[in-house]
Each structure stands twice: as structure tokens, then as C-alpha cells.
N, C-alpha and C positions, 0 to 999 in steps of 0.2 A: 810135450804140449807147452804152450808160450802162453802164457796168461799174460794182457793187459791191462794195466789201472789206468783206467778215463777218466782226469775229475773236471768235473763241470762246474761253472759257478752261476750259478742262477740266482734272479733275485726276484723280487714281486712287489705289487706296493699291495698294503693289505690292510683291516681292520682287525686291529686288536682287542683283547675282551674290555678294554678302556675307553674306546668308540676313537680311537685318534689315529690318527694314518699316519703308519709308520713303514718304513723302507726295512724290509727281510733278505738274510741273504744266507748260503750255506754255511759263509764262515763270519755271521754277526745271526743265528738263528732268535736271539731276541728283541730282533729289530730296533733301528734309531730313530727317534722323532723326525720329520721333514721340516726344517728351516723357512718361516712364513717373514715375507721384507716387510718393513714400515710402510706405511701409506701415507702421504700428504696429499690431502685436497683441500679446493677452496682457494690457491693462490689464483688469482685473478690479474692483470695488468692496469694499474691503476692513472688514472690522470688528475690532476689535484693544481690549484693554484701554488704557486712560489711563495713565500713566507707561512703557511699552511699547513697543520699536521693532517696525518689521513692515516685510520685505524681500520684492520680489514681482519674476518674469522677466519679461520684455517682451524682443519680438523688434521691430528694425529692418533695414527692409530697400529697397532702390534699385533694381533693375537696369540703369542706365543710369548713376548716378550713385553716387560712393563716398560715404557719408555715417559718421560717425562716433556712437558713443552720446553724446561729450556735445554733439552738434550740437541733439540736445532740449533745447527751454525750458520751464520750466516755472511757471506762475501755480496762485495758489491761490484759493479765494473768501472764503476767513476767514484771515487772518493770526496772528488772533488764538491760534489751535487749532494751524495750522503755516503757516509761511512758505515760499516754495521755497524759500529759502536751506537750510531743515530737510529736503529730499531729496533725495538727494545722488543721482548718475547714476553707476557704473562698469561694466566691460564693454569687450569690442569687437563693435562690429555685426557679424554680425547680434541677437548675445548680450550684451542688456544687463540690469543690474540695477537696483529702483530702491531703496531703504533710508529709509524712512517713521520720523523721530523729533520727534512732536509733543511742545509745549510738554506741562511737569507740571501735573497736578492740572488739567488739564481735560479737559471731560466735552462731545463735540460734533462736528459734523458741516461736512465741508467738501468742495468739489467742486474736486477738481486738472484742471490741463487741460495734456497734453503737446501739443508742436509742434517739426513740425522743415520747415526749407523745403531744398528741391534748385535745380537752377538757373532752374527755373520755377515751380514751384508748392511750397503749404504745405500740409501734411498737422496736423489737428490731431482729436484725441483727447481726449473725457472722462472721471473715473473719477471716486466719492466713496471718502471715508476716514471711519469714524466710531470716535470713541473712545468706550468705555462706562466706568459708575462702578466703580470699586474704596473700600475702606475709604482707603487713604492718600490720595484728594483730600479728605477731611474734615480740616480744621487741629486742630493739637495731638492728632494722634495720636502715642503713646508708644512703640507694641510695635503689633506683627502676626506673630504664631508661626502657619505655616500647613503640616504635617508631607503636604499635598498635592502641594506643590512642592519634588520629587524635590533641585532645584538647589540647598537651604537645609541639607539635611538631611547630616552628616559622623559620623563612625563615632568618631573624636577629640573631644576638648573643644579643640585649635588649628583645627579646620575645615579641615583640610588631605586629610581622606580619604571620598570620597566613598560615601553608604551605598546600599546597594541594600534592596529589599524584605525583612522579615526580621531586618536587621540591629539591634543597637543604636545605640544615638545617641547620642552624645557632643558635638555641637555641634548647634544648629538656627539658624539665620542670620532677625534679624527685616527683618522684608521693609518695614518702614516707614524703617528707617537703613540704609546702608552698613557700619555699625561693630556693631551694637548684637548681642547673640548671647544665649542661651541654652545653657550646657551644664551635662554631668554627666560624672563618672567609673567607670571597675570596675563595680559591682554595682547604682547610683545610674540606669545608664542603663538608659530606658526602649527597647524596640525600634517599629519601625514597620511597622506590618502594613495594607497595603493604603489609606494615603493615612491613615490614623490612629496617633499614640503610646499603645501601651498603658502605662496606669499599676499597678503591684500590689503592693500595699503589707501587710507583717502586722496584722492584725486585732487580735490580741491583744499582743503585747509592742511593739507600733508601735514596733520597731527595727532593720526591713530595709522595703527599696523603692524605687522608684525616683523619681527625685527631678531636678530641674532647679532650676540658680541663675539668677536672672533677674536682670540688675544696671543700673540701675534698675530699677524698676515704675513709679513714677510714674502714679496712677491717682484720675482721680476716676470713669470710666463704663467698667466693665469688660463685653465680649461674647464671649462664645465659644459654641461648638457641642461637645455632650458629647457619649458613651454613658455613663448610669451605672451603678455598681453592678454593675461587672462580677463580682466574687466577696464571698463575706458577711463581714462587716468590719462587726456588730453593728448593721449599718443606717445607720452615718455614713462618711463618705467623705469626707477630705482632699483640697483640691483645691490651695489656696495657704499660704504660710505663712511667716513671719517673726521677728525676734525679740522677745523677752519673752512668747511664747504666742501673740500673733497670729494667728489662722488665719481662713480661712473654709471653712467644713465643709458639702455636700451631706447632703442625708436621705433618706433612703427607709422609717426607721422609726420617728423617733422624734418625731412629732405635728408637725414642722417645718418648709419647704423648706430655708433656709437660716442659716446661723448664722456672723457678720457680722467677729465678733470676741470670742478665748477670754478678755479684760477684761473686757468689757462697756463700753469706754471710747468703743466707735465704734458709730454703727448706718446701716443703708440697706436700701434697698429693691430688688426686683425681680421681673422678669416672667419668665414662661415662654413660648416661643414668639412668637406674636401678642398674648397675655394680654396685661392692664392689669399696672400697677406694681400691687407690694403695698403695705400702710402699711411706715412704717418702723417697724421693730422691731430688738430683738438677734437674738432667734432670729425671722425674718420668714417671716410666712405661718400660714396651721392648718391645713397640709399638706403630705406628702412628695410629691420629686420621683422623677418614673415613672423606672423605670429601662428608659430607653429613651433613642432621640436626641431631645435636647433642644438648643435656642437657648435661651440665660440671658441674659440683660442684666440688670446691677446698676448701680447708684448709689451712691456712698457718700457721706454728710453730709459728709464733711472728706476734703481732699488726704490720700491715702495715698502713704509716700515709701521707708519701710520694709522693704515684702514683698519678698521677694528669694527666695521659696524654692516651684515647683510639684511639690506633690505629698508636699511633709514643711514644718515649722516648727521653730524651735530653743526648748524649751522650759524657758529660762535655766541647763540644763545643759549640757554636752557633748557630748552625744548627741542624735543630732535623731529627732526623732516623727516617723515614715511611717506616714498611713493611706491611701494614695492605693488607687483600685480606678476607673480608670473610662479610659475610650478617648477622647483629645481629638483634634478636629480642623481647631478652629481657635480662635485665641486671641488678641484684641485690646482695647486699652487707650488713652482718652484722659485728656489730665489737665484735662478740664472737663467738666461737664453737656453732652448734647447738646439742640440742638433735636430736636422730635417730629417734625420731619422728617428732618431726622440719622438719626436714628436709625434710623428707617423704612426710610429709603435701605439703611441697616445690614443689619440686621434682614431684607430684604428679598433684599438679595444673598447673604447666606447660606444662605438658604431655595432659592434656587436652583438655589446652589452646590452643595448637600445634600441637597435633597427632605428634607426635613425634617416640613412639615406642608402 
């Protein structure tokens, strides 16, 4: 008789008297734990302005294995826009954070990829990050006065008191420098209603109103987004203003748009909206502007270095001329010509910002 040895090897997944599922087999009869992978969630695809950090939760999680937040590595696909070095990980697992600070002044897209490994396997995760345009990735920008962004805005001229809706303004913080500021004092301050500074200036004795010092200007391509002609002020309307008479003056009634400088020593040109450039003139244009929300962009033949004053001018006496009448809501300055794409870019993000046209 021939006797055969069959051996078989069988296995089962099974519950142990320990409650935990483990893998059995004839030749491992007291079974091996089963191997549970990391889990990341929460990475999401973020869009964020350029110069801008942007901080986002993510949960980690093991059950088998203790794993830590900064046990995540992190690669990026453009270096160039942000490096991992630039996302920083803190938290304790399960609760981590991640803190997104890409390089300045660019504009672009890149795909991060978290990983974290346990004692078997690696768990790994994609996300993109995209930065979009702002005014400050254009060079030789001067000034960006933006009375939208609550954070700029102070109820003092030292920027030490934060304003709310309503309030005057005493300080507005330019968002293109660290340093660089706009204020006013007492009766000078404009207040801010609803993401705009109202300006209101006397029509007749133009010797009250509200007024901002701007120190520098520095400007050769001025853009800002108006209201104008918020109350009747003969049809002209101060909007900047300097010394020796310097000003440039809004219309709405007097055959003009704009009017460049109270010498006649400088001239430039500008568009309304979308509009083409006008010729250059003193008084530019053979027409008022709508007293409505407008995007202005001007030009001016020669570096302007002088203007230091929104919404009044010093007109070689003591006493400073306020004609201001109009709601601003943003107000920015380079000290070059832009390209017609610059500007575009400009022009274009404002319009968005504002519904405009």
C-alpha cells in the first residue's frame, strides 16, 4: 500500500480572543496582525492671490501605527512658484495644518504632493495651488490705496486704531510697501462706507474737506476706480493735488474729462474704462466724465514727484483748496509707462474686482 502526504496550506482572516483581525495560516497558527495604510484627507485645491499666504486643515490618520504631522513629505512641481521648504506642516495628528507661502510677484500654478509612509506602506496625496494677478506683481509699482481691505484702513494717522464701517480714517496703509501710508487728521478725514472713502469737499470757498497726504506719489501711470460727483461742486472735482497749484481736476461740466495740471507746465493723457487713450492735452478730452463708477488710467508726459495731497492742493498760500466730491475705491501708481498689456492685466482686474463695465 502507497500512502500519501497531502499538505495543504490554508489560511482564514479571523477574530482573535483580542477582537483584532488577524491573518491565520497552518504554518503561522498564531496569526499576524493585518497592515492598515495612513489616511490623508482634507487636501483640497486651493486658489489664493500672489503675494498671499493660504493655511488649509488636513486630517492624519493610522490606526495601527502612531504617526506624526510632520512625518508628511512634501514635493512640489514648480519650485519656482513655491518650494516645500515654503509649506511649512504643524499640528498633532490627527490635526494638522498646512501654511502655503509662495515666492512674490508670481502669478501660477503648481501641483503639491503629500506622503507619509507607516511601517509598511506609503500613502500619498495630490493637491494644486494657483496664484492669480494682483496690481503689486507689476515692477515699479509706487502706491496701492485699496479702502476694500478692512486690514489697511485706521481711525488715527499713527495706524494704530483699527476702523470699522462708518468710521473716519486717519491712516490707510499702501498695500504695495510695508512702510508706505496715507493719512489725514480732525475734519481732513474722509470716512469709509461700504469698501469706499467718501471724499466732500466745499464747492464754493474750497476751504473745508477731506483730504489725504500721500508721501511720496511718485507717479508716471496713475489707475484708480472712482464714483464721481457725488454732490455739486460747479462741475469740477479735485481729486489730487500738490504744491504751487498742481492739481488734477475731474469734470463733469465743464466741456472736459480731465485737467492735468493748474500751470499748464505738464500734460497726459487718459482712458475711461476699456476706452482708448485720449490725445494729450492740458485740459484732455471734449468731454465730461459720467458721474458714475468709473476705471480712469492716466499717463503723464514727465515723472511726477511732487503730488502729495488726495482730495485738496496747496495753492502757494497757507490754506489748502478742497474740492474733493467723489467715492474712491481704489487707487494705484507706477513710476513708468506701462505696457498695453500691463495695463490690461490692470485694467482688467479691477473690472472684476468692481463690476465696473
Amino acid at each position: 500500500m502507497i500512502k500519501l502526504l497531502v499538505l495543504a496550506f490554508i489560511t482564514c482572516s479571523c477574530q482573535n480572543p483580542f477582537g483584532e483581525d488577524t491573518v491565520v495560516s497552518v504554518n503561522n497558527p498564531q496569526g499576524t496582525k493585518s497592515n492598515a495604510k495612513a489616511i490623508i484627507t482634507g487636501h483640497i485645491d486651493l486658489t489664493f492671490e500672489a503675494n498671499s499666504t493660504k493655511e488649509l486643515d488636513i486630517s492624519l490618520s493610522d490606526s495601527d501605527d502612531p504617526l506624526k504631522c510632520s512625518d508628511i513629505t512634501i514635493e512640489t512641481s514648480d519650485s519656482t512658484l513655491i518650494s516645500s521648504a515654503e509649506i511649512v506642516i504643524t499640528g498633532i495628528a490627527p490635526n494638522c495644518k498646512l501654511k502655503f507661502s509662495p515666492k512674490l510677484n508670481i502669478v501660477g500654478e503648481a501641483t503639491v504632493q503629500l506622503s507619509v509612509s507607516d511601517t509598511k506602506d506609503t500613502t500619498t496625496v495630490t493637491m494644486k495651488i494657483t496664484t492669480t494677478f494682483i496690481p503689486s506683481v507689476i515692477s515699479n509699482i509706487t502706491s496701492w490705496y485699496d479702502p476694500k481691505d478692512t486690514d489697511t484702513l485706521f481711525t488715527d494717522s499713527s495706524c494704530t486704531n483699527a476702523a470699522n464701517n462708518g468710521d473716519p480714517i486717519g491712516c490707510m496703509k499702501d498695500k504695495s510697501s510695508t512702510t508706505a501710508k496715507a493719512t489725514a487728521n480732525g475734519a481732513d478725514r474722509p470716512s469709509v462706507q461700504n469698501g469706499a472713502l467718501k471724499f466732500v469737499g466745499d464747492a464754493n470757498g474750497n476751504v473745508n474737506g477731506h483730504c489725504f497726504n500721500i508721501s511720496p506719489m511718485n507717479a508716471r501711470t496713475i489707475i484708480m476706480v472712482i464714483d464721481n460727483a457725488q454732490n455739486g461742486t460747479g462741475g469740477i472735482h479735485g481729486l489730487l493735488g500738490g504744491p504751487s497749484g498742481k492739481y488734477l481736476f475731474l469734470s463733469t461740466a465743464q466741456g472736459y474729462g480731465i485737467s492735468f495740471d493748474g500751470s499748464g507746465s505738464d500734460t497726459g493723457k487718459y482712458s475711461i474704462n476699456d476706452g482708448t487713450f485720449s490725445t494729450v492735452d492740458e485740459d484732455a478730452g471734449g468731454s465730461n466724465i459720467n458721474s458714475d463708477l468709473q476705471l480712469i488710467s492716466m499717463e503723464y508726459t514727465t515723472y511726477q514727484s511732487g503730488w502729495i495731497s488726495l482730495g485738496c492742493f496747496d495753492n502757494g498760500g497757507a490754506q489748502l483748496r478742497y474740492r474733493p466730491n467723489f467715492d474712491l475705491y481704489d487707487f494705484i501708481t507706477f513710476d513708468r509707462v506701462l505696457t498695453s498689456s500691463e495695463l490690461l492685466k490692470v485694467q482688467n482686474f479691477l473690472n472684476e474686482k468692481h463690476s465696473i463695465y
